[in-house]
C-alpha positions as CSV (number, residue, x, y, z in Angstrom):
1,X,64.1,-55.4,109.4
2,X,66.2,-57.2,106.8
3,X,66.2,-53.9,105.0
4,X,67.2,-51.6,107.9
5,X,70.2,-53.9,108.8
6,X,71.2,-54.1,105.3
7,X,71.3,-50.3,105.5
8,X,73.4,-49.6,108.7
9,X,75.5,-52.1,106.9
10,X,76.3,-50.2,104.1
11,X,76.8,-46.7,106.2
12,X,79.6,-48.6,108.6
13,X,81.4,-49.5,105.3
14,X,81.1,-46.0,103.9
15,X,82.3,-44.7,107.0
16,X,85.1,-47.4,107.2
17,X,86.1,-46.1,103.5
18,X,85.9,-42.4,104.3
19,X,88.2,-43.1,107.4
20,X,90.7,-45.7,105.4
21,X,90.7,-42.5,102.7
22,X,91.2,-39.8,105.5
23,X,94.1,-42.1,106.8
24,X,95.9,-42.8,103.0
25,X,95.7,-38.3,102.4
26,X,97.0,-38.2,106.0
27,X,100.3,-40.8,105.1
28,X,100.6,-39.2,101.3
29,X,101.0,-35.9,103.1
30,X,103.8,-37.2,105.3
31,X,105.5,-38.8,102.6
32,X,105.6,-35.4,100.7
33,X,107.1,-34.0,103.9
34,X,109.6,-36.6,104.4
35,X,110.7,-36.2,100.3
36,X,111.4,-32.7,100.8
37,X,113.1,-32.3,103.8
38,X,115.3,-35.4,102.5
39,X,115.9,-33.1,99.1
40,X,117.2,-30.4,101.5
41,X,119.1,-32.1,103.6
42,X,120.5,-33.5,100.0
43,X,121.3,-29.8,98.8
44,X,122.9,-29.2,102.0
45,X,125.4,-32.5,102.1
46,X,126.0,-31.6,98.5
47,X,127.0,-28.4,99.3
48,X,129.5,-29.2,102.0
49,X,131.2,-31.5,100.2
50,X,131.8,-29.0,97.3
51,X,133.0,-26.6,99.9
52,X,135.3,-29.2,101.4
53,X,136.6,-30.0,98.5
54,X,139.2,-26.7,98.3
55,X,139.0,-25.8,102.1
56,X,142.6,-25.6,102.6
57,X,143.6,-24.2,99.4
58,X,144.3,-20.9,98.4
59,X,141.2,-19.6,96.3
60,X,143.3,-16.8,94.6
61,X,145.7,-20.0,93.6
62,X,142.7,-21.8,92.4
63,X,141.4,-19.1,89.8
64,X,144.4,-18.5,88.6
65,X,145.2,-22.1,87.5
66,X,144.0,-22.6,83.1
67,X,141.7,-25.9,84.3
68,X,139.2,-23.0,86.8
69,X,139.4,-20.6,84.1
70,X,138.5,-23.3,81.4
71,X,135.4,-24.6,83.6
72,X,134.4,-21.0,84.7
73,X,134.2,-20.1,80.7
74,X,131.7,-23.4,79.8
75,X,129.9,-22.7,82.7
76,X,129.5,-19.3,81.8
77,X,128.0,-20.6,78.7
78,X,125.7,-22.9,80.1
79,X,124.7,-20.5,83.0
80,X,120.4,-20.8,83.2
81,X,118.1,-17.8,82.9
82,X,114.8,-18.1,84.7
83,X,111.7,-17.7,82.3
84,X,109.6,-15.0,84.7
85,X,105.8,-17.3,85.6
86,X,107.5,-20.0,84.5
87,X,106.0,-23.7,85.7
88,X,108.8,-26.7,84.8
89,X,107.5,-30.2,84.7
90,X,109.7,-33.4,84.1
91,X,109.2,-35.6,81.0
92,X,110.1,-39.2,80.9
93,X,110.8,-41.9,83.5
94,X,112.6,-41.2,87.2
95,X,116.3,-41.3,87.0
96,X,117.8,-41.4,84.1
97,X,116.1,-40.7,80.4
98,X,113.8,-37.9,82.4
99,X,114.3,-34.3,81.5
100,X,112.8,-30.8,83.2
101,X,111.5,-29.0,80.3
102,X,109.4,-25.6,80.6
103,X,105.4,-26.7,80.6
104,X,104.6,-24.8,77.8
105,X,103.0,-26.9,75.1
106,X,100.0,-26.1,75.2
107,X,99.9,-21.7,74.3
108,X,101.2,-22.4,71.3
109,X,100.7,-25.6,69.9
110,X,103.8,-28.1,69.0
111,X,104.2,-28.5,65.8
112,X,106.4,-31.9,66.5
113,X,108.9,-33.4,68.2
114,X,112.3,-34.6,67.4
115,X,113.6,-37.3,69.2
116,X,117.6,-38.3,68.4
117,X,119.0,-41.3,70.5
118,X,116.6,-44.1,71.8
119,X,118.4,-47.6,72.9
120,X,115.7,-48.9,75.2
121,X,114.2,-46.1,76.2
122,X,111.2,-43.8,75.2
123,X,109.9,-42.1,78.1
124,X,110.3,-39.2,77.2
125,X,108.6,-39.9,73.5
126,X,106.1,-41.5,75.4
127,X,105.1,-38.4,77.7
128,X,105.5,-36.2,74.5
129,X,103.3,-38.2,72.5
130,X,99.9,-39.0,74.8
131,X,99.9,-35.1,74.7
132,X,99.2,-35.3,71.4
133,X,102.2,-34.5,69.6
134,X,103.4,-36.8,66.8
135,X,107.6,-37.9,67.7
136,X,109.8,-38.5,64.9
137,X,112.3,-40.9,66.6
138,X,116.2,-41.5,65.2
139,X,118.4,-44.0,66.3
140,X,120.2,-45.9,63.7
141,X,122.0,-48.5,66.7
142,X,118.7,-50.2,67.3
143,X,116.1,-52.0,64.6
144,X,113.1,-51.9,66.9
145,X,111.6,-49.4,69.2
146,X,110.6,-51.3,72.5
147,X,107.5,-49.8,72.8
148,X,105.0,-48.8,70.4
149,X,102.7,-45.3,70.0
150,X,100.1,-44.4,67.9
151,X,102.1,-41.1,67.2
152,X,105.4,-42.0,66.9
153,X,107.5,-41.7,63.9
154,X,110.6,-44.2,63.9
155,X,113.5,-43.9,61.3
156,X,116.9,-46.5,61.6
157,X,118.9,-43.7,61.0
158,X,121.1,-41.3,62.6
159,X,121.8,-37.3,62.7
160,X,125.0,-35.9,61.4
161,X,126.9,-32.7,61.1
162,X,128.3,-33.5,57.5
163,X,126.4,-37.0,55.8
164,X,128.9,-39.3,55.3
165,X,127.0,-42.8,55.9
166,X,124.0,-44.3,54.2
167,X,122.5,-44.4,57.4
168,X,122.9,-41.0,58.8
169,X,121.4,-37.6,57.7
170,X,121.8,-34.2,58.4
171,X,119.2,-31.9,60.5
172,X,118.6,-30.2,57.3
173,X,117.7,-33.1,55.8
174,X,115.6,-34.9,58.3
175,X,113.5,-31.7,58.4
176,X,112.9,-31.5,54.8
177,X,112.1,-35.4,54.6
178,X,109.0,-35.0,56.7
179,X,108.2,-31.8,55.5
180,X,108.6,-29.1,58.1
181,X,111.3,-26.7,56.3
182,X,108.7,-24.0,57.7
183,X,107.8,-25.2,60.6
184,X,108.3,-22.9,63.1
185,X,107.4,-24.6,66.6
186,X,109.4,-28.2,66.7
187,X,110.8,-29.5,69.9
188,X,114.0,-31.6,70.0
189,X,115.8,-34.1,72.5
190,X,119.1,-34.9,71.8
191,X,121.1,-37.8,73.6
192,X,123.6,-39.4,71.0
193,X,126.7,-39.7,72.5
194,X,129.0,-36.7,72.1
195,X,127.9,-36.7,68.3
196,X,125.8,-33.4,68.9
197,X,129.0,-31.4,68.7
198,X,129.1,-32.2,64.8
199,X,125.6,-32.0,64.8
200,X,125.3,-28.6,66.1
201,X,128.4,-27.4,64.5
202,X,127.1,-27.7,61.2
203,X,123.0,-26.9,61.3
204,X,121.9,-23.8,60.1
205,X,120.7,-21.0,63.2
206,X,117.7,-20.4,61.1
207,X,117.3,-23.9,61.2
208,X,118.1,-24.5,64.9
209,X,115.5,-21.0,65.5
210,X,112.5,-24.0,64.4
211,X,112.9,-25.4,68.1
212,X,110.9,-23.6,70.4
213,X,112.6,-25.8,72.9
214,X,115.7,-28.1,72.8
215,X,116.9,-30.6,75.5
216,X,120.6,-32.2,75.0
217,X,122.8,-34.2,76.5
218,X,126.2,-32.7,76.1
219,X,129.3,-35.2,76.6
220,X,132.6,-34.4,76.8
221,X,132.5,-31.4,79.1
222,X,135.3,-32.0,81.3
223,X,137.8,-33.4,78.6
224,X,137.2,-30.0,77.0
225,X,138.4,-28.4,80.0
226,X,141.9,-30.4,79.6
227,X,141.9,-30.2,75.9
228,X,142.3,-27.0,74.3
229,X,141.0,-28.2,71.0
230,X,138.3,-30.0,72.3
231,X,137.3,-26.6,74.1
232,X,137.2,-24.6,71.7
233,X,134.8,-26.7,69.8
234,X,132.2,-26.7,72.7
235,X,132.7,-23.1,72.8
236,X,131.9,-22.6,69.4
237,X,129.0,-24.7,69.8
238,X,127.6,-23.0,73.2
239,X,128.1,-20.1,71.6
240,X,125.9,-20.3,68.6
241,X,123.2,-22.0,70.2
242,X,123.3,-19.1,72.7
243,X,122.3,-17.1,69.8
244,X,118.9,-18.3,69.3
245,X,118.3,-19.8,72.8
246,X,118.8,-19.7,76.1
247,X,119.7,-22.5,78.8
248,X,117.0,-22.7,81.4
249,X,117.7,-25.6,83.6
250,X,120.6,-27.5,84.5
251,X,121.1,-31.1,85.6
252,X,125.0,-32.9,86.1
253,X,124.8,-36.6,84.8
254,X,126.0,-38.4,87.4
255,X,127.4,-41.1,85.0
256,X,130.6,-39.7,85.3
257,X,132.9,-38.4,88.6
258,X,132.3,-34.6,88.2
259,X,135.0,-31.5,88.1
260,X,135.2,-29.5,91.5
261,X,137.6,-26.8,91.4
262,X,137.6,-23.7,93.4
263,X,133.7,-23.9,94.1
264,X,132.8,-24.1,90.8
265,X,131.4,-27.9,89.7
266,X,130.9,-29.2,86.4
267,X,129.9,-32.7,85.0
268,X,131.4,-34.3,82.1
269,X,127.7,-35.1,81.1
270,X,125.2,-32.2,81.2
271,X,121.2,-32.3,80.8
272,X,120.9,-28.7,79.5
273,X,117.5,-27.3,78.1
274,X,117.3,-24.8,75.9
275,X,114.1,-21.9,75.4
276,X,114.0,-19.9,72.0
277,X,114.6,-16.6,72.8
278,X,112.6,-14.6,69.8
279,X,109.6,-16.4,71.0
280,X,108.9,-12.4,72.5
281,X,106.2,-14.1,75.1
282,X,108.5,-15.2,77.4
283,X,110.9,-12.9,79.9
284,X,114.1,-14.2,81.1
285,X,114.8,-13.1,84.5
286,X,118.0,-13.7,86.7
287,X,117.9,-16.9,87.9
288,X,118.0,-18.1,92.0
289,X,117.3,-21.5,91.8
290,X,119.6,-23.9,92.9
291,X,120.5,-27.1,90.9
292,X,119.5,-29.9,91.1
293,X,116.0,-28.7,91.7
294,X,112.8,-30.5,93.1
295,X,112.4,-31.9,89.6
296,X,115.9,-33.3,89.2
297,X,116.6,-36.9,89.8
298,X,120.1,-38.6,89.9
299,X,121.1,-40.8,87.1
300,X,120.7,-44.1,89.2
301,X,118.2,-44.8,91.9
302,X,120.5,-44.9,94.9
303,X,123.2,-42.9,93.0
304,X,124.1,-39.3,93.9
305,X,123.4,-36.0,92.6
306,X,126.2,-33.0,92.0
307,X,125.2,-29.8,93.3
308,X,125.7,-26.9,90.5
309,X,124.5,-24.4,92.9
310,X,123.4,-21.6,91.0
311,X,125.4,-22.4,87.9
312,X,126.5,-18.8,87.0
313,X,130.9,-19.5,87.0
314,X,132.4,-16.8,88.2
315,X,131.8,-13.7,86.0
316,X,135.2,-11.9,87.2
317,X,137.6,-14.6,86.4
318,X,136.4,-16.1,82.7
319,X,138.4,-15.0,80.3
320,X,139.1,-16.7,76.8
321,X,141.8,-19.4,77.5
């Protein structure tokens, strides 16, 4: 009897749990719901306000002005291709210090990752490196990483365009320290501060061609548009990486009060990631997504995003300012 009650005892609370698990999948589904319609209603506010933005001016007065052209010709250089099959996942923490990247590490194995700017956070390192990939981390602002990985590679030193400090080193250099001058599948992440410009500026293509993909943060994007020197630097710069890569997916920092002009909008902070393009598995198709995607996150939790839209400029009005 004892054994019997013991029994229907034990099928109540299996049938308690099944409903109690029935009931969490029931609310998990509506909270996927509830995310995605609050993403498009997102897309859609951000949209309207772009729009309202220039409703009452004269769009032929707009494009004519040097600041639309200026922003139509960096946009034109950071304009995404879609990769045709393609699956994007985010790496590294919600908000800030996450970056959509092309989920493709595992066809052709990473040789290692580069990782230049830490502070405080190593998300992304840490994403990198439980998939097996060993990170070789530089940041010469900090003395201590604040979180430790069996596969991560730390260095107190910085990346430079030209060496001129103990504690900074070139691209070329950094490579040939830890021995992967023919290494031919490295990934990078680059965050240091407006630095890149020298960075990029100065490395080798045959030695940016090594990255098989390349995330950067690229500062200064707006103060190019009012500063002629200062834009024809990034342009330089877009323009040479554009030879060995091209931009995939777009995200506007929302650090910083973004450029709207004539429906085109820019961010003085861009997440941009880059795909090698001689890679020959990969087809780059016109792209129709709309930025920021699913994936995208804005900088702050309860900050905003900047709606890029398709990020493509305006084709008939860029010409070299």
């Amino acid at each position: 009897m004892q054994l019997t009650q013991g029994f229907l005892s034990f099928i109540r609370r299996m049938v308690g749990q099944k409903q109690v698990l029935q009931q969490l999948q029931v609310l998990q589904q509506q909270h996927q719901l509830q995310q995605q319609q609050y993403w498009q209603q997102q897309q859609q506010l951000l949209a309207l306000a772009n729009g309202l933005q220039y409703r009452f001016t004269d769009p032929k007065a707009v494009k004519a002005t040097t600041t639309y052209k200026r922003c139509a010709q960096i946009i034109s250089l950071l304009s995404p291709m879609d990769v045709e099959g393609a699956k994007y996942s985010r790496i590294g923490k919600e908000f800030d210090g996450g970056y959509v990247m092309l989920e493709d590490f595992e066809s052709a194995p990473i040789d290692a990752a580069y990782s230049f700017g830490i502070a405080d956070d190593v998300s992304w390192d840490q994403e990198i490196a439980d998939r097996g990939i060993d990170v070789y981390m530089y940041d010469h602002t900090i003395d201590n990483l604040p979180t430790l990985h069996p596969r991560f590679r730390y260095f107190k030193l910085g990346i430079t365009g030209e060496k001129n400090d103990a504690d900074l080193k070139t691209l070329n250099e950094i490579l040939a320290t830890n021995g992967h001058t023919q290494h031919k599948n490295l990934i990078m992440k680059m965050d240091i501060e407006g630095c890149e410009w020298d960075v990029f500026q100065k490395a080798e293509e045959s030695i940016l061609d090594q990255f098989a993909q390349i995330v950067v943060e690229f500062h200064g994007l707006v103060a190019a548009v009012y500063d002629h020197e200062a834009l024809m630097t990034v342009v330089s710069v877009l323009e040479k990486i554009n030879k060995t890569h091209q931009s995939v997916h777009v995200h506007a920092n929302g650090s910083t009060v973004p450029l709207l002009i004539g429906g085109l909008a820019i961010s003085d902070v861009m997440e941009v990631t880059y795909l090698r393009r001689g890679d020959g598995k990969h087809k780059f198709v016109l792209n129709a997504r709309q930025f920021p995607t699913e994936l995208d996150q804005p900088t702050y939790q309860g900050g905003y995003d900047v709606y890029l839209g398709r990020f493509d400029g305006d084709s008939q009005m860029i010409e070299q300012v």
